[in-house]
C-alpha positions as CSV (number, residue, x, y, z in Angstrom):
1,X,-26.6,-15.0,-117.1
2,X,-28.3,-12.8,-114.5
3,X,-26.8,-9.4,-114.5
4,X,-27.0,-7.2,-111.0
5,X,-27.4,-3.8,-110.7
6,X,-23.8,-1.3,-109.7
7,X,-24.6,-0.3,-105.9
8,X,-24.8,3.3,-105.7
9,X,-23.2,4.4,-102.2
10,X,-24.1,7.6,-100.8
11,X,-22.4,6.8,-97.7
12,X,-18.8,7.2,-99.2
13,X,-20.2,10.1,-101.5
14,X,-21.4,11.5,-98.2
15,X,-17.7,10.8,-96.5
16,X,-16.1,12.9,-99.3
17,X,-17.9,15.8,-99.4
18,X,-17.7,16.1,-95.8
19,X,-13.6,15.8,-96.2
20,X,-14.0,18.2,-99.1
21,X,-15.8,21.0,-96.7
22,X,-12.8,20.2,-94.3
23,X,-10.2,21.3,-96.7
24,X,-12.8,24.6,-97.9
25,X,-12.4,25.5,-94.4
26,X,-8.9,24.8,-93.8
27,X,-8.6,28.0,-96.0
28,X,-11.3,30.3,-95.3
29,X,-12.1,32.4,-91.5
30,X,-14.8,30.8,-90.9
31,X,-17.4,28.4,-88.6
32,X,-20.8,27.9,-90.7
33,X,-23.4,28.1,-88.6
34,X,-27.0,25.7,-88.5
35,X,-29.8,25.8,-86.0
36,X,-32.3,22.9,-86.5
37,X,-36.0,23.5,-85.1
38,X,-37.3,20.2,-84.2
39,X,-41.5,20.6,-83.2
40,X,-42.2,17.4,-80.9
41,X,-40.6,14.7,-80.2
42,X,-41.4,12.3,-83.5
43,X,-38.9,9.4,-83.3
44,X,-37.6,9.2,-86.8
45,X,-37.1,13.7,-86.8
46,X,-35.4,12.8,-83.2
47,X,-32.8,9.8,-85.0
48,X,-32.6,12.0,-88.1
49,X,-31.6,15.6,-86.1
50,X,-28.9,14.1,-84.0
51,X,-27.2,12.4,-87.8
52,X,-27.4,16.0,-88.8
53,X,-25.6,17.4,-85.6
54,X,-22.7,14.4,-85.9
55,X,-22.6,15.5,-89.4
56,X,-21.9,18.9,-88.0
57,X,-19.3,18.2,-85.4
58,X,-17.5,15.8,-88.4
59,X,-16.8,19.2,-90.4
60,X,-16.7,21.2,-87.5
61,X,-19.6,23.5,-88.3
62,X,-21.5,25.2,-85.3
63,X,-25.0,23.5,-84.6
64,X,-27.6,24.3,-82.4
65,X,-31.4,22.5,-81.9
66,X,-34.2,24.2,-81.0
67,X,-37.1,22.1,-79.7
68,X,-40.2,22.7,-79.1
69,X,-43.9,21.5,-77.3
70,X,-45.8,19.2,-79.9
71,X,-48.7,21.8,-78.8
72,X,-46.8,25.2,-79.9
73,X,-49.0,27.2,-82.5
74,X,-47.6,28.6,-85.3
75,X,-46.9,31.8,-84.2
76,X,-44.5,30.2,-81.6
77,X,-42.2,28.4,-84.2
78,X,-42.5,31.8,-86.5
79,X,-41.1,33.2,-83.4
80,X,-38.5,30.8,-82.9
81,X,-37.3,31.0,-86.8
82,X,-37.4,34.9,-86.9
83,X,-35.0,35.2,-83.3
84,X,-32.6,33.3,-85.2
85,X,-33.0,34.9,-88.3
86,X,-30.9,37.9,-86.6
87,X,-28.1,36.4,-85.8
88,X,-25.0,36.7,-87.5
89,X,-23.2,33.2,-86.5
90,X,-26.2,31.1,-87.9
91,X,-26.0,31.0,-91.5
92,X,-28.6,28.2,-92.0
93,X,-32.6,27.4,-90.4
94,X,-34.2,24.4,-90.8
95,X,-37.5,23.3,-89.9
96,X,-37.6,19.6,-89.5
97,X,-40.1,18.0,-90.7
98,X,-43.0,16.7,-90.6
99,X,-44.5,19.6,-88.0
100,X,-47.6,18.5,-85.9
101,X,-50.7,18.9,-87.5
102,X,-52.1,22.1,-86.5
103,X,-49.3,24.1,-88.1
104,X,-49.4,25.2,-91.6
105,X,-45.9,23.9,-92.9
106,X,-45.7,26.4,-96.0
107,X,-46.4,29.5,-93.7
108,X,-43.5,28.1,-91.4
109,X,-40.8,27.8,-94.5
110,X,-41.9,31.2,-95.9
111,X,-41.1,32.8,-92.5
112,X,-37.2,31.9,-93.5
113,X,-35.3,34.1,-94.7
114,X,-33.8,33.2,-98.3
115,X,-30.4,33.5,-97.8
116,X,-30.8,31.5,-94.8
117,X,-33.1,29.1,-96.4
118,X,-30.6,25.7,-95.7
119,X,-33.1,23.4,-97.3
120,X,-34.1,25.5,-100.7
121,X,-37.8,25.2,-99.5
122,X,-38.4,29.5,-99.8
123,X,-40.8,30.4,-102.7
124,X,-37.8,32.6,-103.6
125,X,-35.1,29.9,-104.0
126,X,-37.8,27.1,-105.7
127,X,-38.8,30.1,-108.0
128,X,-34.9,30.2,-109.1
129,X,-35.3,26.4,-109.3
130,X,-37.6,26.6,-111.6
131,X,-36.1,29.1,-113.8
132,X,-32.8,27.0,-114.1
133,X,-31.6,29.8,-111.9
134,X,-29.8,26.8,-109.4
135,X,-28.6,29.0,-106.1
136,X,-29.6,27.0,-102.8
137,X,-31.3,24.1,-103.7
138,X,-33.3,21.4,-101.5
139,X,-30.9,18.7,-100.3
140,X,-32.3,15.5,-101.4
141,X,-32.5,16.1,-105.0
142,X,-29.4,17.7,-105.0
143,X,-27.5,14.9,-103.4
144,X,-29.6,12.5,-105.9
145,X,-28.4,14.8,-109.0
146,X,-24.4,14.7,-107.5
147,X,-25.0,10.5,-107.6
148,X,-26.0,10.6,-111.1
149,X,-23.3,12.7,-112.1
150,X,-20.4,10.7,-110.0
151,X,-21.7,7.7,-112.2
152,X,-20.7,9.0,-115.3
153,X,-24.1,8.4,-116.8
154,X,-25.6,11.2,-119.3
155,X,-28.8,13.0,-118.4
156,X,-29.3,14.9,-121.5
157,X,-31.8,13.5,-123.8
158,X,-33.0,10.9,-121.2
159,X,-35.9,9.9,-120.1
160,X,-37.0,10.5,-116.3
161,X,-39.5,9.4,-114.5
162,X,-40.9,11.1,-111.0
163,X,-43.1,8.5,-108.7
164,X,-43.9,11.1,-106.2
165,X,-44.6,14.7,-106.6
166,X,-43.9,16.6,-102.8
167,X,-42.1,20.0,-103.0
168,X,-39.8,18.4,-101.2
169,X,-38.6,15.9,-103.7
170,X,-40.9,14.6,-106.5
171,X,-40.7,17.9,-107.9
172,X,-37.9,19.6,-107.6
173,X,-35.9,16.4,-108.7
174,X,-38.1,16.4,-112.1
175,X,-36.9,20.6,-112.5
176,X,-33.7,19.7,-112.1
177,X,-33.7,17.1,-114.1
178,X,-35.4,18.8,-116.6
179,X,-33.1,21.6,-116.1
180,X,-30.3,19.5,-117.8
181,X,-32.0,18.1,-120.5
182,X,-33.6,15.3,-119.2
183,X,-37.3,14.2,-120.9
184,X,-39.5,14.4,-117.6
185,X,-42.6,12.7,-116.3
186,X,-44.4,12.8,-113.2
187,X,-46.4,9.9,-111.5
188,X,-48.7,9.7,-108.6
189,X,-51.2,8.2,-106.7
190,X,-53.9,9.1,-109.7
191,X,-51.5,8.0,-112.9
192,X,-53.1,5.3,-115.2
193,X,-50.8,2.7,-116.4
194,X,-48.0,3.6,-113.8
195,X,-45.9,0.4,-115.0
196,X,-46.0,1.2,-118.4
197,X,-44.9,5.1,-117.7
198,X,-41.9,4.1,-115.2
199,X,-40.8,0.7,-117.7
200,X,-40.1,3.7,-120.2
201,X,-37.6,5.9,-118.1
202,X,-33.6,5.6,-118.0
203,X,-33.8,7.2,-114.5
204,X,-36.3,6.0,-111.9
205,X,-37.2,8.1,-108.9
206,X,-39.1,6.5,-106.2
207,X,-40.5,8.7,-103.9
208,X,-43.7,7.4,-103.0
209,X,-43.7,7.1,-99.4
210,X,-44.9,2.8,-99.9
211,X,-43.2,0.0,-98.6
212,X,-41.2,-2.0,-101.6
213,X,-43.9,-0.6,-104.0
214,X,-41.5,-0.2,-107.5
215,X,-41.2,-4.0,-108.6
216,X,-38.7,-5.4,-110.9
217,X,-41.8,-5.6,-113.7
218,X,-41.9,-1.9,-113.3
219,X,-38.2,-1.1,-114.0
220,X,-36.1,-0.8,-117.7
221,X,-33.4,-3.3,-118.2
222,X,-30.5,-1.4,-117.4
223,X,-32.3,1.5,-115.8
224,X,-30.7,3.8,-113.1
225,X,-33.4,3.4,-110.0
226,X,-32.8,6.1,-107.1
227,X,-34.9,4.8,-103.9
228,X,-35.9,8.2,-101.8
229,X,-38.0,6.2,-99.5
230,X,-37.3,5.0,-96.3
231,X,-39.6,2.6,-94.6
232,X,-39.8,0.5,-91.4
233,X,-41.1,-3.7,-93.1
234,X,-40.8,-6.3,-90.5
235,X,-38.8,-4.3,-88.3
236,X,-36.3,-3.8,-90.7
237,X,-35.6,-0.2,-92.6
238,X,-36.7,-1.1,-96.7
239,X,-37.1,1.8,-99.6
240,X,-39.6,2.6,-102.4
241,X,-38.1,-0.2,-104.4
242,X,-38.0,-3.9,-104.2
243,X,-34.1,-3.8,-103.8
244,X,-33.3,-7.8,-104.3
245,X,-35.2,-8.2,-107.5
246,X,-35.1,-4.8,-109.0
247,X,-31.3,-4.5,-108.5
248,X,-31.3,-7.9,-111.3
249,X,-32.9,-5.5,-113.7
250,X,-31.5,-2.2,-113.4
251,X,-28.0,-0.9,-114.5
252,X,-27.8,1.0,-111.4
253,X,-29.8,1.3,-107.3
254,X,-29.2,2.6,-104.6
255,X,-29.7,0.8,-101.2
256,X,-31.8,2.0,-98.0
257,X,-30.0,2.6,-95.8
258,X,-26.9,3.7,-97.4
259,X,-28.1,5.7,-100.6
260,X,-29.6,8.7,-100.9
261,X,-29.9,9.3,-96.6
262,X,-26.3,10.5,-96.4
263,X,-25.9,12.4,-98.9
264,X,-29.1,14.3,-98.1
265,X,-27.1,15.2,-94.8
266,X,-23.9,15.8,-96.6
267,X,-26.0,18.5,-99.1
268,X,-27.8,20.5,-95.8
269,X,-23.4,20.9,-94.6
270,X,-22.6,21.9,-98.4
271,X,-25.9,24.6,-98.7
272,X,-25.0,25.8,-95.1
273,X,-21.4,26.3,-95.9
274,X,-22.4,27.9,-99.4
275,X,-24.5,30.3,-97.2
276,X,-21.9,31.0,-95.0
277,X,-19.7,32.2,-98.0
278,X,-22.1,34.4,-99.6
C-alpha cells in the first residue's frame, strides 16, 4: 500500500491568523501601520506587493507602497526608509526584495529602524535570533515554525535539515530550529553527499531556489518536507520539491502554491501588529 503525505495548508493557517488579528483589534485603539518600498518594477515583487496590500485591507491595517526608479542609488531608498521612519502611523518598513543590482541590500535593511524592522532582517533583531532572544522575527521561517507546531509534530530532539542558507531563510529557520531543540544541519550548493545528509532529517527545508530539485530518493519515509521555493516550470508555478513523488514518501508537504506563501503574508500582518503594540 502506497501511503501519501498529510497536505500542509498555509492558506487556511493564513485565513486564521488574519481572523485572529481581527478580533486583537476589535479590542485595542488601534490601525497598524505598513509601508512597503518596492525598487523597479520586477513582476513577481509587483504580484507579491499587491497580496501583501489585500492582506492589509483583509485585517484592516493601514498600507502604503512606495515605488521607486529601477535606477535610484542607494542613498535615494535610504532616503525613502528614513522619511518614513518618523512617522508615528507607520509601525512597519519593508524593503521588497530583490533590489536592482547596484544597491547594497544589507546597507538598505540596516537603515531600518529595529522596532520598525517588519521583516526581522536588522542586525539587531537576527542578533536576538540568534541568542534565542525571539522578539521580531523574519516572516517565512516564522510562518514555517507555526505549521510545524499546528501539526502536532515534536521538534525537540529531531533532526533538521537546511537546503539553503540566505539570511533570509536557510538560516534563520536552522536558529530557530535549533532554538527549540532541534539537531541542525545546513546544506548548500558546496555539500558532498547532499542525499545522504537530507535522507537523515525528520524535517526537510527546501530553500534552494531550483526547480523540483529535492526528489523522493532524497527524502525520509515519513519525513515532514516544507517547500520554500517557488518557481515558474512549463508555465506553471512548482517548489523546491518534486511534490507528486515526494508527497508518497514523506509524512507531511506542503504544496506551491498554497504552503508556506500565505503564511509568509499572514506573519509580515502579525510582526506589524506586534510592532504596533509595543
Amino acid at each position: 500500500m502506497v501511503l501519501s503525505a498529510e497536505i500542509l495548508n498555509g492558506s487556511r493557517l493564513a485565513q486564521s491568523i488574519r481572523s485572529q488579528i481581527r478580533k486583537k483589534l476589535k479590542k485595542l485603539n488601534l490601525t497598524p501601520g505598513l509601508a512597503v518600498i518596492q525598487v523597479g518594477d520586477d513582476p513577481a515583487s509587483t504580484i507579491y506587493i499587491k497580496h501583501k496590500q489585500r492582506d492589509c485591507d483583509k485585517v484592516n491595517f493601514h498600507s502604503e507602497i512606495h515605488k521607486l526608479p529601477s535606477d535610484s542609488s542607494q542613498q535615494e531608498i535610504i532616503k525613502v526608509v528614513s522619511e518614513l521612519s518618523t512617522r508615528s502611523n507607520i509601525h512597519g518598513i519593508l524593503v521588497q526584495m530583490p533590489l536592482p543590482e547596484q544597491i547594497d541590500e544589507q546597507n538598505v535593511i540596516d537603515s531600518i529602524p529595529p522596532e520598525k524592522d517588519v521583516d526581522g532582517l536588522t542586525p539587531l533583531n537576527l542578533g536576538n535570533l540568534f541568542i534565542n532572544r525571539e522578539g521580531v522575527t523574519p516572516c517565512t521561517p516564522t510562518g514555517i515554525i507555526r505549521l510545524i507546531e499546528l501539526s502536532g509534530v515534536p521538534i525537540e530532539g529531531k533532526q533538521a535539515v537546511c537546503v539553503g542558507r540566505s539570511h533570509l531563510v536557510g538560516k534563520p529557520i536552522g536558529i530557530m530550529l535549533l532554538n527549540r531543540n532541534a539537531t541542525v544541519t545546513y546544506c548548500h550548493s558546496r555539500t558532498e553527499n547532499l542525499g545522504e545528509i537530507t535522507k537523515q532529517a525528520d524535517f526537510l527545508i527546501a530553500a534552494v531556489g531550483k526547480s523540483e530539485f529535492i526528489t523522493a530518493e532524497m527524502v525520509k519515509p515519513g519525513a515532514m518536507v516544507i517547500d520554500v521555493g517557488i518557481n515558474s516550470l512549463d508555465d506553471r508555478l512548482v517548489g523546491d520539491v518534486k511534490f507528486d513523488e515526494v508527497q508518497q514518501v514523506a509524512g507531511y508537504i506542503t504544496p506551491v502554491p498554497g504552503g508556506v506563501g500565505p503564511l509568509t503574508r499572514a506573519m509580515l500582518l502579525e510582526n506589524t501588529l506586534k510592532l504596533a503594540m509595543s
